[in-house]
C-alpha positions as CSV (number, residue, x, y, z in Angstrom):
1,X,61.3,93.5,187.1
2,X,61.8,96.4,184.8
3,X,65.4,97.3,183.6
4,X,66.5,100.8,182.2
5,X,68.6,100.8,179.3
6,X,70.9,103.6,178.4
7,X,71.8,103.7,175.1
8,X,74.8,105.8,173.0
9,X,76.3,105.3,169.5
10,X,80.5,105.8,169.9
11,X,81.0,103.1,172.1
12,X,79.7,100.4,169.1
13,X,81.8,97.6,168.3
14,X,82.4,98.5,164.6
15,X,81.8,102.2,164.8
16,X,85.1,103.5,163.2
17,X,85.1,106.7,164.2
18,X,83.0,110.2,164.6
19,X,82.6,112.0,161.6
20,X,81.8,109.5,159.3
21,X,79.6,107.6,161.7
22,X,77.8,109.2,164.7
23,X,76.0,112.5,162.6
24,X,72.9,112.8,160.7
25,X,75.2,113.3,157.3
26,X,77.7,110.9,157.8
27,X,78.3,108.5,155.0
28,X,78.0,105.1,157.9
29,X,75.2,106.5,160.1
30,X,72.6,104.2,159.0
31,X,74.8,101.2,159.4
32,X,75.8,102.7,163.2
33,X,72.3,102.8,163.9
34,X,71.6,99.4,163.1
35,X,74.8,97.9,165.1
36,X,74.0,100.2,168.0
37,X,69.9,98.9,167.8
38,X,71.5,95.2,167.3
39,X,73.9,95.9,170.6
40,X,70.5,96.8,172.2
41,X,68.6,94.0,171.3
42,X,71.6,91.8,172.3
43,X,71.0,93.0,175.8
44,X,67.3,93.4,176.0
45,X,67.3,89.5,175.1
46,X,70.0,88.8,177.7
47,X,67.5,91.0,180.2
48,X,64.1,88.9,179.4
49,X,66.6,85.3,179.2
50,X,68.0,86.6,183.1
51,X,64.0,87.1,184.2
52,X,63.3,91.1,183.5
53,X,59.3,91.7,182.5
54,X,60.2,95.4,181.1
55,X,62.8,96.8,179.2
56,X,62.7,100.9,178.3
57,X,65.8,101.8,175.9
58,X,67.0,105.2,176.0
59,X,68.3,106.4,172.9
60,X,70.9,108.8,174.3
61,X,72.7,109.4,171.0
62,X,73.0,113.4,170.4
63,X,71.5,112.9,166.9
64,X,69.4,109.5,167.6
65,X,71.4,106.0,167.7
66,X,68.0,103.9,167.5
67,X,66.9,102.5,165.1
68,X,62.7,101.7,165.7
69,X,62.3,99.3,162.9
70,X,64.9,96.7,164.4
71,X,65.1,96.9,167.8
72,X,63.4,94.3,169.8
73,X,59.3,94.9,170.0
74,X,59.7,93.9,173.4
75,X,61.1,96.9,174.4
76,X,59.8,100.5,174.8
77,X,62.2,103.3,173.2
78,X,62.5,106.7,175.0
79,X,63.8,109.5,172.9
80,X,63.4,113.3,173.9
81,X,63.3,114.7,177.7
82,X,62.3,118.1,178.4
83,X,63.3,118.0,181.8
84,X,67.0,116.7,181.3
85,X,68.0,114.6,183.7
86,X,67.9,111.6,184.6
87,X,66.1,110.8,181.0
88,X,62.9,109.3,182.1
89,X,64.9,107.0,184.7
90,X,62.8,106.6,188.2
91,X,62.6,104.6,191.5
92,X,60.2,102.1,189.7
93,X,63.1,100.6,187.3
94,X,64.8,97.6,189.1
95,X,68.3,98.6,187.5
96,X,70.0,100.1,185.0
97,X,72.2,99.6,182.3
98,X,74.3,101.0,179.3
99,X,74.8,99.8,175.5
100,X,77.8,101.6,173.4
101,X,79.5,103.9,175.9
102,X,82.5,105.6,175.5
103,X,84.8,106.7,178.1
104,X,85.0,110.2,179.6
105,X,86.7,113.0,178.3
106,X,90.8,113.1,179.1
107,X,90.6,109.2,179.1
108,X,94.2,107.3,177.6
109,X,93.6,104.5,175.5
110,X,90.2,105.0,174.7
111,X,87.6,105.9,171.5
112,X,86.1,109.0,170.3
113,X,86.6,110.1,173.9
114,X,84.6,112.2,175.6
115,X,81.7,113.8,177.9
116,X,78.9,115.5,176.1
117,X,81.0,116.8,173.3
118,X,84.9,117.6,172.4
119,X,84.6,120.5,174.1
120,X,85.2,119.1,177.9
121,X,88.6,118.7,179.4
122,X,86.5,117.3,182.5
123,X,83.4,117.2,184.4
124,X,83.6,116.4,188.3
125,X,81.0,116.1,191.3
126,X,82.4,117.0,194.7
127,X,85.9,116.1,193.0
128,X,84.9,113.0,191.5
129,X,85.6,113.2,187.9
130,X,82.8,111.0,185.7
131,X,81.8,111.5,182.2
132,X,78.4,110.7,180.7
133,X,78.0,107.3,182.5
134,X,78.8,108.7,185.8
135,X,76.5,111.8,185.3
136,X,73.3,109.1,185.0
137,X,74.7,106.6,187.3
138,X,74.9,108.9,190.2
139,X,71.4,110.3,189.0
140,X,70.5,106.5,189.7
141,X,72.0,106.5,192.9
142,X,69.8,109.2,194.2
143,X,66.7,107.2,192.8
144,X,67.9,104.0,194.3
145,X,68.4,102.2,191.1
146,X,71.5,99.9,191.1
147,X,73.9,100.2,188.1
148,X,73.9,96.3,186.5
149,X,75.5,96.3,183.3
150,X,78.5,98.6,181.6
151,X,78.7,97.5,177.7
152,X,81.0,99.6,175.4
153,X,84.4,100.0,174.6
154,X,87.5,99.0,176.8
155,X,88.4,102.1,178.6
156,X,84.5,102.8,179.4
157,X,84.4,99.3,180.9
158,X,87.4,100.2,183.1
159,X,85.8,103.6,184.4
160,X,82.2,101.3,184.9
161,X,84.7,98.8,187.4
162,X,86.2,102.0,189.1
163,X,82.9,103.8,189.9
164,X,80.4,100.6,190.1
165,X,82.0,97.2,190.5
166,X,79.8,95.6,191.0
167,X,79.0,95.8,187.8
168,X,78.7,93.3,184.7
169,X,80.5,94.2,182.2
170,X,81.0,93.7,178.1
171,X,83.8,95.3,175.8
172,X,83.6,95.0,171.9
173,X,86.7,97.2,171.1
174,X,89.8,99.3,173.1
175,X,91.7,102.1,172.0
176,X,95.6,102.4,171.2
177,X,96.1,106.2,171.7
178,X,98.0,107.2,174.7
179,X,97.5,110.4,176.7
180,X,94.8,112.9,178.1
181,X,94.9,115.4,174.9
182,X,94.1,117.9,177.5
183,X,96.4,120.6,175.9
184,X,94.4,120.3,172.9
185,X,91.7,122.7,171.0
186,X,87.9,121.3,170.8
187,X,88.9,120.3,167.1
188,X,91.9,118.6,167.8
189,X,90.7,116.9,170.5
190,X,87.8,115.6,168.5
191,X,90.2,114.4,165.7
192,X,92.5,112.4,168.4
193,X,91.2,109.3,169.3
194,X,90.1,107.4,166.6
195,X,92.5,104.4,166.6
196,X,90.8,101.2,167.9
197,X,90.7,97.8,167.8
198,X,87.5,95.6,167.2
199,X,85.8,92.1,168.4
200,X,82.9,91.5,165.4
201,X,79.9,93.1,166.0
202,X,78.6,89.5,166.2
203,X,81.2,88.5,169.2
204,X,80.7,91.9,170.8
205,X,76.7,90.9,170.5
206,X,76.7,87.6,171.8
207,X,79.1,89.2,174.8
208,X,76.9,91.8,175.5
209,X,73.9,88.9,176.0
210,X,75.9,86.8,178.6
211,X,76.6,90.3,180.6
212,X,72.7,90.9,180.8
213,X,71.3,87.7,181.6
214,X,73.9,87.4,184.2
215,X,73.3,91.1,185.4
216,X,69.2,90.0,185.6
217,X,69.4,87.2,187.0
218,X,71.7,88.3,189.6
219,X,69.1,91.5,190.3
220,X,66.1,88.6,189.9
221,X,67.4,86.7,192.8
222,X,67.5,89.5,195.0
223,X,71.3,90.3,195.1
224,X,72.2,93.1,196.5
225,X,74.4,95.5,194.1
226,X,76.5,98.1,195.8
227,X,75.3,102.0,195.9
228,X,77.3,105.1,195.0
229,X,77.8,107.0,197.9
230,X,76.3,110.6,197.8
231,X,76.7,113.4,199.9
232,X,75.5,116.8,199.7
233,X,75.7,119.5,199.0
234,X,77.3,118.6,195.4
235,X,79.5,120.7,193.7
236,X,80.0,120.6,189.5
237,X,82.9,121.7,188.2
238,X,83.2,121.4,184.4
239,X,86.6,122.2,183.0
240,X,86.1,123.2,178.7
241,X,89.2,123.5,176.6
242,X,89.6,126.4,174.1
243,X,88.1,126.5,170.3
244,X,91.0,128.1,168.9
245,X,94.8,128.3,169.5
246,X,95.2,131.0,171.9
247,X,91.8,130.9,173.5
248,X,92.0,130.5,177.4
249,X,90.6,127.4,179.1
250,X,87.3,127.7,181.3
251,X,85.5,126.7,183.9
252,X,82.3,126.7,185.2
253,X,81.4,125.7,189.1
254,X,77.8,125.4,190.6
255,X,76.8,123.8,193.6
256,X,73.4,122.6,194.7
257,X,72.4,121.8,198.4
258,X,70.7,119.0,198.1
259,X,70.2,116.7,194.9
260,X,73.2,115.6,192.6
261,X,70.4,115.7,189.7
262,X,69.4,118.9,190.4
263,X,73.1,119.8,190.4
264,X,73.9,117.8,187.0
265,X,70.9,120.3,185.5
266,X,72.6,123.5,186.5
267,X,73.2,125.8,184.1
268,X,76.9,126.5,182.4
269,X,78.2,129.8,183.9
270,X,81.8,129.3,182.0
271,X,84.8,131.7,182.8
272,X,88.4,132.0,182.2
273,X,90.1,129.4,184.6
């Protein structure tokens, strides 16, 4: 039984805030890294607990979240897709599942909010609005990979129950800023939402475990989990707010007949909305 793990760095219990903790040159990105890793490991050792024989981590942070030294020699760590999406994910993985997710761009009451980067006032498929869990969970629908496990922060947890619940779940920390920001610039957005409160990363940990072992052994006795309905042809429409004061909003809207991954690769053909 061989699990996919998705992994990211804002949604980290303890992982204060952007700048200073999810870039190459930020003053706390080593210590992300190893809370992110130690979220991982939580849930690869929930996985093998619940029955799973394989785990592959995808390290799905834009400037690497994993760290190789500590995370769990059990697992296999995936880092670098030339093809895009879905990130190595395929029909052979049993499930899937996702360590220190945020929630998707325009999302109240969430942390360091939002899909792919500040830029995005919203990303939808055939009117569905997802962020960077949905865009890999529908991938997974079209593979036939059930979604098993949602670990990040709060809000993320809440758009995991909305779009899969069926679902386990784990939240180590929940935003306090109220609100969209969808009237802001890329820079204020990315400067917004960066109030939140914390579990330990210890408590978020040992949370993260239970969810896993009971998402395995769940998928070990052969329960069914639910299915994201799909239905071509899928349309992508990807709403970006402006750089500067004055700049217009755009928008960018492909279609593809027949595969929502295909569709998620599209190019960006952005316009004035």
């Amino acid at each position: 039984m061989k699990i996919f793990l998705m992994t990211d760095m804002e949604g980290v219990a303890g992982v204060l805030n952007h700048d200073d903790w999810c870039m190459r040159n930020s003053q706390f990105y080593d210590l992300g890294q190893e809370f992110l890793t130690l979220e991982s490991n939580a849930a690869i050792e929930g996985f093998f607990a619940g029955g799973a024989t394989a785990v592959t981590v995808a390290d799905g942070h834009g400037a690497g979240g994993i760290n190789p030294k500590l995370l769990d020699a059990r697992a296999e760590l995936a880092r670098g897709w030339p093809e895009g999406f879905p990130f190595g994910l395929d029909s052979s993985f049993a499930g899937i599942g996702w360590v220190g997710q945020h929630a998707k761009a325009g999302t109240a009451y969430s942390h360091i909010t939002h899909t792919q980067w500040f830029n995005y006032i919203d990303l939808s498929i055939n009117g569905v609005s997802i962020g960077e869990f949905g865009q890999m969970a529908l991938c997974a629908a079209e593979l036939g990979v059930p979604v098993i496990l949602g670990a990040g922060e709060e809000a993320f947890v809440a758009e995991v129950k909305a779009l899969t619940p069926w679902a386990e779940t784990a939240s180590g920390k929940r935003g306090v800023t109220p609100g969209s920001g969808d009237e802001l610039t890329t820079d204020q957005y990315r400067a917004r939402n960066l109030g939140a409160v914390h579990l330990s990363p210890e408590r978020a940990r040992a949370q993260i475990r239970t969810a896993a072992e009971r998402a395995a052994r769940r998928l070990a006795r052969g329960e069914t989990f639910g299915r994201i309905p799909l239905k071509a042809p899928f349309a992508r429409v990807a709403r970006f707010r402006p750089n500067q004061q004055g700049e217009p909003r755009t928008v960018s809207r492909e279609t593809h007949a027949t595969s929502v991954i295909a569709a998620l690769a599209l190019p960006y053909n952005a316009k004035p909305e």
